[in-house]
C-alpha positions in Angstrom: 0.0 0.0 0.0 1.6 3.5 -1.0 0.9 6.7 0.9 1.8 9.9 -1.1 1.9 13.0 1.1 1.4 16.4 -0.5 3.8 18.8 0.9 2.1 22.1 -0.6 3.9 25.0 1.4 3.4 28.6 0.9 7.2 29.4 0.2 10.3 27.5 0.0 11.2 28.6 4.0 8.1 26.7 5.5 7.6 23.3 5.9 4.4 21.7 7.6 5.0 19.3 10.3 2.3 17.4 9.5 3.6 15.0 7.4 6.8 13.9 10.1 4.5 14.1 12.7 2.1 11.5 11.3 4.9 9.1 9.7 6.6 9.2 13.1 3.6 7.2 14.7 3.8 4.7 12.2 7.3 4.6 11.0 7.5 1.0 12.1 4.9 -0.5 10.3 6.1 -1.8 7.2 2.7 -2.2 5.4 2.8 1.0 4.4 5.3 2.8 2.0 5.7 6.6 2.0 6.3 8.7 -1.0 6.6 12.6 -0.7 6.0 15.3 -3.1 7.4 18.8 -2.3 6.3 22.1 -4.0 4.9 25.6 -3.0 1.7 27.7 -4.0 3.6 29.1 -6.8 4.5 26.2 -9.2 3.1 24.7 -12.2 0.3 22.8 -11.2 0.5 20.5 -14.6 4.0 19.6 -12.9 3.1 18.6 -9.5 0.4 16.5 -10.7 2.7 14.9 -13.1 4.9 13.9 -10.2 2.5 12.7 -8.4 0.9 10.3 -11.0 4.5 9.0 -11.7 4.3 7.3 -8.1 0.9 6.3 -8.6 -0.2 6.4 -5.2 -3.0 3.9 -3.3 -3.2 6.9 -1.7 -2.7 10.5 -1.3 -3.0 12.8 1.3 -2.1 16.2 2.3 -3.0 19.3 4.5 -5.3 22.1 3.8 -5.2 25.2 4.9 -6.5 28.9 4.0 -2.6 29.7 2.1 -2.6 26.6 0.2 -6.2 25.2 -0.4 -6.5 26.9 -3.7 -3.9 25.1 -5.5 -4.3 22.3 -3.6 -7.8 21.7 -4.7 -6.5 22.2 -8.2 -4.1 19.3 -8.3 -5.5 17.0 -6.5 -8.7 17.3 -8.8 -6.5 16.5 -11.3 -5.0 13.7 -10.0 -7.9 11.8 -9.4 -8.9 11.9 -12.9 -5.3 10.3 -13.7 -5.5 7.9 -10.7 -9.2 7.6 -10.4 -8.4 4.4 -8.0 -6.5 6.4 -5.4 -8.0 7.6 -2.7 -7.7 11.6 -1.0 -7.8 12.3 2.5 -7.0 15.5 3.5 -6.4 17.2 7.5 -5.1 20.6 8.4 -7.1 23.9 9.4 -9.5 24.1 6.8 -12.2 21.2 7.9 -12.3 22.5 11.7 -15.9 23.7 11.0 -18.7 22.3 9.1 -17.4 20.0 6.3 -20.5 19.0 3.9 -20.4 21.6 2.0 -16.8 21.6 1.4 -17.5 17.4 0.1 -20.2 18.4 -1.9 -18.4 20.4 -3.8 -15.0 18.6 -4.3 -16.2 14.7 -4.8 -12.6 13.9 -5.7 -12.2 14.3 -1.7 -13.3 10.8 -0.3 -12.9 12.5 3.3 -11.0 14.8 5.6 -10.1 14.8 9.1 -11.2 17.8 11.6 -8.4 17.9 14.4 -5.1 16.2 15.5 -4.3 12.9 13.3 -1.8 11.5 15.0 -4.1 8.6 16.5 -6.8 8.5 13.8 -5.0 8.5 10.6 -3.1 5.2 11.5 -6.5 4.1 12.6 -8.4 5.3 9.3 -5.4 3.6 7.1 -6.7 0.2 9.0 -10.5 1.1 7.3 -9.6 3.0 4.0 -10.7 0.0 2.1 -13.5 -0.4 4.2 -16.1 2.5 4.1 -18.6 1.1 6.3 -16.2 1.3 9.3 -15.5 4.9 8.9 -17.6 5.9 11.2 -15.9 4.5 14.4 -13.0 6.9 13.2 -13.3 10.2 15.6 -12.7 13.7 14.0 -13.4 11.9 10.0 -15.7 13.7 8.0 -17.1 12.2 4.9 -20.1 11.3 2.6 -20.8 7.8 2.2 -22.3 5.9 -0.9 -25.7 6.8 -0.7 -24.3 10.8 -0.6 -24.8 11.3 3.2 -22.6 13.3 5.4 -21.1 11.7 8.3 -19.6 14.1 11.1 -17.4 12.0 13.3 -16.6 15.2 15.4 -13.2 16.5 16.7 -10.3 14.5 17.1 -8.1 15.4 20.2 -4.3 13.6 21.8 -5.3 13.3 24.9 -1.6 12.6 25.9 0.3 14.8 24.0 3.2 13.8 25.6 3.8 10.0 24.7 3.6 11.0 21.2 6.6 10.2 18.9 8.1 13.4 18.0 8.4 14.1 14.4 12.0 14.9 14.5 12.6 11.0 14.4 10.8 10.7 11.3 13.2 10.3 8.3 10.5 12.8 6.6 11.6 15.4 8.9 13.2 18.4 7.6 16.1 19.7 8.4 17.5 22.0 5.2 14.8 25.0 6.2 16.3 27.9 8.0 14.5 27.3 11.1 12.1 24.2 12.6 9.0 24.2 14.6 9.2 22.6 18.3 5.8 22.1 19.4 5.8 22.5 23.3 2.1 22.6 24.1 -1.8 22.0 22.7 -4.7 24.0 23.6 -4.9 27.8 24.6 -6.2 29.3 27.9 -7.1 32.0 26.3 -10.8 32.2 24.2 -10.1 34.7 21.4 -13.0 34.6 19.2 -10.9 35.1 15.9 -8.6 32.3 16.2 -9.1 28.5 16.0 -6.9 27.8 18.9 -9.5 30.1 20.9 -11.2 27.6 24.1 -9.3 24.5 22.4 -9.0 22.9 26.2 -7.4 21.4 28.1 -4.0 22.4 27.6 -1.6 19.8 26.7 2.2 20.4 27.8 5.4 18.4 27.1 7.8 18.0 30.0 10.6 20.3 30.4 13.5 17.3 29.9 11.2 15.8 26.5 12.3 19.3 25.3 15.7 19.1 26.0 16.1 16.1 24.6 14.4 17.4 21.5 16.2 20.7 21.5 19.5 18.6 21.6 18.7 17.1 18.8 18.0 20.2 16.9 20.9 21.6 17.5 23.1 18.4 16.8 21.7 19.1 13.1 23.1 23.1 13.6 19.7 25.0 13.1 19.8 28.4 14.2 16.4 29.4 14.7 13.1 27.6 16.5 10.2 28.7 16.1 8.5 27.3 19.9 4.2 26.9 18.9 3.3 28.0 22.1 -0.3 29.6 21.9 1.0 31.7 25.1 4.5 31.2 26.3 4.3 32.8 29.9 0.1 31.3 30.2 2.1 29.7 33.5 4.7 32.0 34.5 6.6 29.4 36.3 6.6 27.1 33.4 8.0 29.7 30.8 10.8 30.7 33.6 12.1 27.1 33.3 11.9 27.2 29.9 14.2 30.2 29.8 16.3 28.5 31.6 16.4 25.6 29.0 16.7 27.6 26.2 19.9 29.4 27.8 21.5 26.0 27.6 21.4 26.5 23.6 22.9 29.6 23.8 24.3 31.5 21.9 24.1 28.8 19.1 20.2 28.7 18.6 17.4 32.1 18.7 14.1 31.0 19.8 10.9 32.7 18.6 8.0 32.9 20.8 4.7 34.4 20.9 4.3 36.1 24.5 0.8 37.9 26.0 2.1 41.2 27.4 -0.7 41.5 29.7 0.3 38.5 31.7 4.0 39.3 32.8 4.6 39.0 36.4 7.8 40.9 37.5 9.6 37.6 38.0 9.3 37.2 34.5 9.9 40.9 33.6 13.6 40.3 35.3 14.2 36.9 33.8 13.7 38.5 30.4 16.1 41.5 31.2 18.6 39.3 32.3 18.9 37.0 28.9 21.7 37.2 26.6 21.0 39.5 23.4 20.1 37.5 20.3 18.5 34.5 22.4 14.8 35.6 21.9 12.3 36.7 19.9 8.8 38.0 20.5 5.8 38.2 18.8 3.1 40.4 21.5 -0.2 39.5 20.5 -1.5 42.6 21.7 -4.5 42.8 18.7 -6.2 46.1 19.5 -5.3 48.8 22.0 -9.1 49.1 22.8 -10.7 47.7 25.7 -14.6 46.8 23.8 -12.1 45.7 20.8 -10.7 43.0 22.8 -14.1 42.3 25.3 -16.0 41.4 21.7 -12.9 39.6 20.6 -13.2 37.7 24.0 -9.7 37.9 24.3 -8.4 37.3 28.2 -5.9 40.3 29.8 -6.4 43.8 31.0 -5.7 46.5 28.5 -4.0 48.6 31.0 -1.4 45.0 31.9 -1.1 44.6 28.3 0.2 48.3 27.7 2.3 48.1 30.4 3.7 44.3 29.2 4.5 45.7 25.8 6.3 48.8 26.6 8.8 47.1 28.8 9.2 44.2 26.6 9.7 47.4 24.0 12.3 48.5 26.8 14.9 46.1 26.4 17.7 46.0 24.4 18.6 42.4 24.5 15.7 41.2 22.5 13.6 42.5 19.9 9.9 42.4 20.2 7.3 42.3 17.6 3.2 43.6 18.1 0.5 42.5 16.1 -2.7 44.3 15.3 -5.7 43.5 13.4 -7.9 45.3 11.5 -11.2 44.2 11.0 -11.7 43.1 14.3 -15.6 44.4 15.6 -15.6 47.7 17.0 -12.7 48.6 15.4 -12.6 52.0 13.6 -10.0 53.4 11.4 -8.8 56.4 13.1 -8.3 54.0 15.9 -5.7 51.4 14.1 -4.1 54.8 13.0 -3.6 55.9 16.3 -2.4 52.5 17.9 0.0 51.9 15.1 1.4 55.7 16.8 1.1 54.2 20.3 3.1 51.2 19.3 5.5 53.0 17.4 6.4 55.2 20.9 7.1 52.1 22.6 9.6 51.3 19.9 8.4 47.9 18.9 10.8 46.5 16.5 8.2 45.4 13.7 4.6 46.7 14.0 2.4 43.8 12.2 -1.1 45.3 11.0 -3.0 42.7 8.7 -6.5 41.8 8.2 -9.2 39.9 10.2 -9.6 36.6 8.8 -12.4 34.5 9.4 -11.4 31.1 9.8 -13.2 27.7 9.6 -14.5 26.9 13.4 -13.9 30.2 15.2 -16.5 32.1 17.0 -16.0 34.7 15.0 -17.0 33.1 11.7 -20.2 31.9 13.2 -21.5 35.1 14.4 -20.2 37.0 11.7 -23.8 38.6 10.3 -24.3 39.1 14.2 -21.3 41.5 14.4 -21.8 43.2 11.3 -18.7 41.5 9.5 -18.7 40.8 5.5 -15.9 38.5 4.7 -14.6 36.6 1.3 -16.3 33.2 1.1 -13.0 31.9 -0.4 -10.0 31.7 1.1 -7.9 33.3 2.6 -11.5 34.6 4.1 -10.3 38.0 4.7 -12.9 40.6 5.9 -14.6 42.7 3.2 -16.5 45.5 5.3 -17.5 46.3 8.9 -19.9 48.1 10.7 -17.0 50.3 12.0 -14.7 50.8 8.7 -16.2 50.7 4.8 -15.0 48.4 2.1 
């Protein structure tokens, strides 16, 4: 039986752990082999269909999501009228809402998976010759002969922790200039825009898995890591000993984190200060410098902590920290995002990141859109079209 994995990446730099993270489950099992196909957004499609039909695949699979679903759809329609045989299954961001529609349209999709797939996409592979048994797959969504939709729900790892890590899959890449370390699953926080937003409970690794990982990784001489960490300092204590940790890799590896401002405690305000220039890199969610902004966004923090967060993160001179703001966002005027972008500039962030609400699949926010007065593409990428607070 042979697997063929899609790697559709938006540029040359990124590359989805989806696929290592998968094999490494089932790297041991022999029934299956692996092939890979490798491209970005901005290649022939005629191409990467033709390298895929050369492998001719049992079965072919891939991630979706908003950058690459376009092009996706494209050559995987494509090569299932050259390999009408071969089945598609498809995971990623894309199918955490409803799915029906999204089947309807694209019947060269036999189903997709809504959630994490490291348990149930070893456990579908058992069933993919067997339709019937599909439905005792959690988190698979499909449409079964007589054109019903099955919704098997969401699929969750329960124990994040005892999963193999992708780094020991041989489909693991190292020749990017940086990797992805995932440390946690789940968010605390409930933001209303983002599909992480109430995903409870919160899954961590322990503190020595990552050093082990980490050790790895820098046995193979990257120089950057990019820690997916919804909220690095959600547990103050927690992101003090991993700090500490990342010290170790110092000055050898910079580590790039995404850190809530508002939720700093002053132990953590002198850990930072105290760091060795170069070692970190932020990325302050901070999202709107207006308190109804953030209350309809239902996103967690004081305005006032998160002001005072970002300017001393702002402060130091060891790291360089980066603030995000989105327009779009309900409640949100105009003359407001021009006068945060000020604000943030006077605190001297290092990059000031302003880009458009998206409404993803699965968020709150996509679901009350009409309620909050939001127009948005019904394509991807889904961006917002017009508010009640700022025209199209």
């Amino acid at each position: 039986m042979k697997i063929l994995w899609l790697d559709l990446n938006s540029s040359y730099a990124h590359s989805s752990l989806a696929l290592p993270a998968l094999h490494a489950q089932m790297a041991t099992n022999d029934s299956f082999e692996w092939e890979i196909v490798s491209a970005t957004i901005n290649e022939n499609v005629g191409m990467v269909t033709n390298s895929i039909y050369h492998h001719h695949p049992d079965i072919i699979a891939a991630t979706n999501w908003l950058f690459n679903h376009e092009q996706l759809l494209h050559i995987l329609s494509r090569a299932k009228a050259l390999l009408p045989y071969c089945r598609i299954v498809l995971g990623g961001p894309e199918f955490l809402g409803d799915n029906e529609d999204f089947l309807r349209k694209n019947p060269f999709v036999d189903c997709v998976f809504r959630g994490e797939g490291e348990e149930v996409f070893p456990q579908w592979l058992q069933y993919q010759d067997q339709p019937e048994q599909w439905d005792t797959v959690t988190g698979l969504c499909y449409l079964d002969k007589k054109n019903l939709y099955h919704d098997n729900g969401i699929a969750r790892v329960m124990n994040f922790a005892h999963l193999i890590p992708p780094e020991k899959s041989s489909f693991f890449n190292w020749s990017k200039p940086f990797v992805q370390l995932e440390t946690t699953r789940g968010c605390f926080n409930t933001c209303a825009f983002c599909v992480s937003g109430g995903e409870k409970p919160v899954r961590t690794l322990p503190i020595e898995t990552i050093r082990e990982r980490l050790v790895e990784i820098h046995r193979h001489g990257i120089k950057n890591v990019r820690v997916l960490d919804r909220t690095f300092n959600y547990n103050n204590k927690r992101a003090k000993e991993l700090l500490n940790l990342f010290l170790e890799f110092s000055p050898d590896i910079c580590f790039h984190l995404e850190i809530h401002p508002a939720l700093l405690s002053e132990e953590l305000k002198k850990e930072l200060a105290g760091l060795p220039k170069g070692l970190l890199h932020l990325e302050a969610g901070i999202q709107s410098l207006r308190e109804p902004v953030l209350e309809q966004s239902r996103r967690m923090g004081r305005l006032s902590d998160a002001l005072d967060g970002l300017k001393y993160l702002c402060s130091l001179h060891n790291m360089e920290t980066h603030a995000d703001l989105i327009a779009g966002l309900p409640l949100y005027r105009l003359s407001e995002i021009f006068e945060d972008i000020h604000t943030l500039a006077e605190y001297g962030a290092g990059e000031i990141q302003l880009e458009s609400l998206k409404l993803l699949p699965g968020t709150e926010m996509r679901r009350r859109a009409e309620e909050l007065g939001i127009q948005y593409a019904p394509l991807p990428p889904y961006e917002v079209l017009q508010t009640r607070e700022i025209s199209v």
